[in-house]
FIVEXKOL-532814 format. One record per residue (C-alpha): chain; z, x, y. Coordinates in steps of 0.1 Angstrom, whole numbers, plus 2048, in hexadecimal, padded with zeros to 3 digits. Example, Ala and Ser with C-alpha at 12.3 -4.5 7.8 and 13.67 -1.06 7.14 Angstrom:
<atoms>
 ch  pz  px  py
  A 84E 87B 7D3
  A 847 889 7F5
</atoms>
This chain:
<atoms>
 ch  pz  px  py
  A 86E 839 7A6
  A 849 83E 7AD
  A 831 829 7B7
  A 81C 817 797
  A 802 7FE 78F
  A 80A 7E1 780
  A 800 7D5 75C
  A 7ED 7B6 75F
  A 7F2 796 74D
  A 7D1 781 752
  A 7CF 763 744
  A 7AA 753 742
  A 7A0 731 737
  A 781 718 73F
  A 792 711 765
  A 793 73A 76C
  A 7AC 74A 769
  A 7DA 74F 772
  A 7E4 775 77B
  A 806 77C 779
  A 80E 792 79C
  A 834 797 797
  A 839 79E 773
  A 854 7A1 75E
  A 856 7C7 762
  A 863 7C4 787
  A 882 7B0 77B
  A 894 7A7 799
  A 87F 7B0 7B8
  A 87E 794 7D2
  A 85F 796 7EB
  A 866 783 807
  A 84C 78B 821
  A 823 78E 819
  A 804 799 82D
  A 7E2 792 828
  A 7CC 7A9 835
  A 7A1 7A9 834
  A 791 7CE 83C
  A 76B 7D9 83B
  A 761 7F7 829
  A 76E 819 837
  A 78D 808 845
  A 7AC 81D 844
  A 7CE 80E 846
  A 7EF 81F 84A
  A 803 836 847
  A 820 81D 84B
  A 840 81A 842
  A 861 80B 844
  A 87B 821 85B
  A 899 818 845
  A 886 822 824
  A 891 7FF 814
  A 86B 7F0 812
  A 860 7E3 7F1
  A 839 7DB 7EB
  A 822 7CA 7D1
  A 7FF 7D0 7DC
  A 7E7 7B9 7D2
  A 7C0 7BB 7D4
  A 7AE 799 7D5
  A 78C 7AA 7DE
  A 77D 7CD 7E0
  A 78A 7EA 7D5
  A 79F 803 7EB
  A 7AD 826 7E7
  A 7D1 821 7EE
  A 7E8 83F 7F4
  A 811 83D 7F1
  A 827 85F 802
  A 84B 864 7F2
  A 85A 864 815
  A 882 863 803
  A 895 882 807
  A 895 898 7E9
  A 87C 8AD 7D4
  A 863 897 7D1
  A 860 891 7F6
  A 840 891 804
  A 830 88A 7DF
  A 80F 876 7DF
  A 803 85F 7C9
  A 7DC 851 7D0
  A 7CF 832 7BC
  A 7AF 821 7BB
  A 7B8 7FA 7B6
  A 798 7DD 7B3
  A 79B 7B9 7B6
  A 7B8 7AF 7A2
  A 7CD 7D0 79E
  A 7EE 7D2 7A8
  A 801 7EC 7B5
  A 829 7EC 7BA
  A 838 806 7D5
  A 85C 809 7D6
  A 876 817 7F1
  A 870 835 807
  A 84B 838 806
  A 830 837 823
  A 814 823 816
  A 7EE 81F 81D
  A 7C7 81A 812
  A 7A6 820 81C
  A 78D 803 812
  A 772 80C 7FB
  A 760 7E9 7F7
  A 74F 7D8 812
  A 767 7B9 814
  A 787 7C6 808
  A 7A3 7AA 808
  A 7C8 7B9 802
  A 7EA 7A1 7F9
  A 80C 7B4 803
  A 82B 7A4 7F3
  A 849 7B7 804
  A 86F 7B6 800
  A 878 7B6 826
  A 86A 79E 845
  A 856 7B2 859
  A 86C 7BE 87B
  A 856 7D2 896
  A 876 7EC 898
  A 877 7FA 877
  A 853 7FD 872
  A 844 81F 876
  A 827 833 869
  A 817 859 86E
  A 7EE 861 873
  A 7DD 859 857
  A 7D0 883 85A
  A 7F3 88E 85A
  A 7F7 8B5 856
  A 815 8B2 845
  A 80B 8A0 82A
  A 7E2 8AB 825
  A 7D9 886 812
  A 7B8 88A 804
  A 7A3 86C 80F
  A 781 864 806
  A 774 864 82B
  A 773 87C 848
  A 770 85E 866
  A 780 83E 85C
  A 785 81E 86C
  A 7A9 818 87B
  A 7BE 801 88E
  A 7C4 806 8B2
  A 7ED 80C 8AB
  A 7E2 81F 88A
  A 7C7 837 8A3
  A 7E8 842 8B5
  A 800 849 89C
  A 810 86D 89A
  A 814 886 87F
  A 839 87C 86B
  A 858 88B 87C
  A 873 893 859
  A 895 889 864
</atoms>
C-alpha cells in the first residue's frame, strides 16, 4: 500500500460547511491518538517514524499548505520509494504502515491534524535528518527551520 490523498466529501450549506475526514474508503482503520501541530513558513518536520513499522496516519491540513513527503521504509523492492505531495487547507492525506513521514510548511501559518492508529510511546519513535544521503528527498529549501531533537537526528541505519 502507498501513501494517497483522500477524496473529499464537502458538504456546504448557509452555516459553512461538514468534511468528512475518515471516509468510507478507509473501512476499518481506528485512529486512536491525534496531534495538532501550528508551524510558520519554512518549517520542516520530520523524518519520523514508528520503530515497529505498525503506524497508521491521516494527515489533515486545517490551514496553509505544506509539501509533505512519505519514504517506503518496509523491506522489499519498493524500499526506500518516495512519494512527495502538496496538500492545502482541507486535503487529506492517509500514510499507512512502514513509512517515515514528513513536511516542510509552505504558507505562513500552516496548521496540521494527525489522526494515528497507535498512542504515542517515546521508545518506538524514531526518525533520520531530514538531508539524509540515503534517501536524496528533494525539498523545496536549502536551510529550513527545525526542531531542536529533529536538528540532531542521524542519517537512517537499515536493519
Amino acid at each position: 500500500m502507498e501513501p494517497f490523498k483522500i477524496k473529499k466529501k464537502i458538504f456546504y450549506d448557509n452555516r459553512g460547511f461538514l468534511l468528512e475526514v475518515t471516509p468510507d474508503k478507509l473501512k476499518k482503520k481506528i485512529f486512536v491518538y491525534s496531534i495538532l501541530t501550528e508551524s510558520k513558513k519554512n518549517v520542516l518536520r520530520g523524518m519520523h517514524y514508528n520503530k515497529k513499522y505498525n503506524e497508521e496516519k491521516l494527515i489533515l491540513v486545517l490551514k496553509g499548505k505544506i509539501f509533505d513527503v512519505s519514504v517506503n521504509l518496509n523491506k522489499g523492492k519498493n524500499f526506500g520509494r518516495i512519494f512527495y505531495n502538496v496538500l492545502k487547507k482541507n486535503d487529506i492525506l492517509f500514510i499507512p504502515k512502514g513509512f517515515a513521514h514528513g513536511y516542510q510548511c509552505l504558507g505562513q501559518k500552516n496548521t496540521v491534524l494527525y489522526l494515528l492508529n497507535k498512542k504515542f510511546i517515546k521508545e518506538n519513535n524514531s526518525g533520520f535528518s531530514w538531508n539524509d544521503k540515503n534517501f536524496k528527498i528533494k525539498w523545496k529549501m536549502k536551510k529550513p527551520v527545525l526542531s531542536v531533537k529533529d536538528a540532531k537526528l542521524k542519517e537512517f541505519k537499515r536493519k
